[in-house]
N, C-alpha and C positions, 0 to 999 in steps of 0.2 A: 452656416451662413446662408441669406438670402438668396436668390438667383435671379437674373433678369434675363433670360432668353427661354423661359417658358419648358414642357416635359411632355411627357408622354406616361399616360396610366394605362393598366393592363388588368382584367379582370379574366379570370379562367373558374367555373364551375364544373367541377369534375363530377359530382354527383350530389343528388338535392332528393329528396322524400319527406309528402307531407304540408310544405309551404303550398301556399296558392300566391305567394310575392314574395321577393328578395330583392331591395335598392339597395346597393352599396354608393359609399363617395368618397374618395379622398378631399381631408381638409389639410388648411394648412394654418401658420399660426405666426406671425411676428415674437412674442413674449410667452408663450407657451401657457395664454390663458385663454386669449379670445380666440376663436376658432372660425373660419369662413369655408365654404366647399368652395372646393377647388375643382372636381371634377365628379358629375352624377352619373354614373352609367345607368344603363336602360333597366327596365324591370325583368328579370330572368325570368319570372313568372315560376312555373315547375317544372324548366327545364332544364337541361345540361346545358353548356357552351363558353365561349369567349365573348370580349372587347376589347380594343383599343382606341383610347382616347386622348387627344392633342389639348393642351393646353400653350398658350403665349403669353410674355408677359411674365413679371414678379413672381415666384415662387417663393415664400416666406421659409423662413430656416427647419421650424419643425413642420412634421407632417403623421397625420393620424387619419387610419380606417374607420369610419362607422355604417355598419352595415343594419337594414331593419328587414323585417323580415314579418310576416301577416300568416296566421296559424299557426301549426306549432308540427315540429319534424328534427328534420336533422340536415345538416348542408358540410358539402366538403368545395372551399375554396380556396384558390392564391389571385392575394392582390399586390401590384406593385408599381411604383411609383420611379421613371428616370427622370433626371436633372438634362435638359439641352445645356452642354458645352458652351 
């Protein structure tokens, strides 16, 4: 189900070789067709590291990663997405 009190996403890059870019976003989706970002974390560029990013507000019931990424390598990440209470 929906949420109205907004989340918290979390992006952790553990190791990356190769890319010259990596955007990640969590979306989210009412009906599990139409899709909106919900949260765009920064460009990791070629490096390792984290984020943490606050969202308010409506969180729609589903929720999906799409990550993009400019040249060509290999990437180890976790991304994840909590519900505010």
């Amino acid at each position: 189900a929906s949420s109205s009190a907004g989340g918290t996403g979390y992006l952790q890059v553990t190791a990356m070789s190769g890319f010259s870019a990596f955007v990640a976003k969590v979306r989210d989706s009412a009906n599990d067709a139409s899709w909106a970002d919900l949260i765009t974390f920064a460009d990791q560029g070629s490096t390792i590291g984290a984020e943490r990013a606050t969202v308010s507000g409506t969180v729609d019931r589903y929720l999906s990663v799409a990550g993009n990424v400019t040249g060509s390598g290999s990437i180890t990440c976790f991304i994840s997405f909590i519900r505010n209470p």
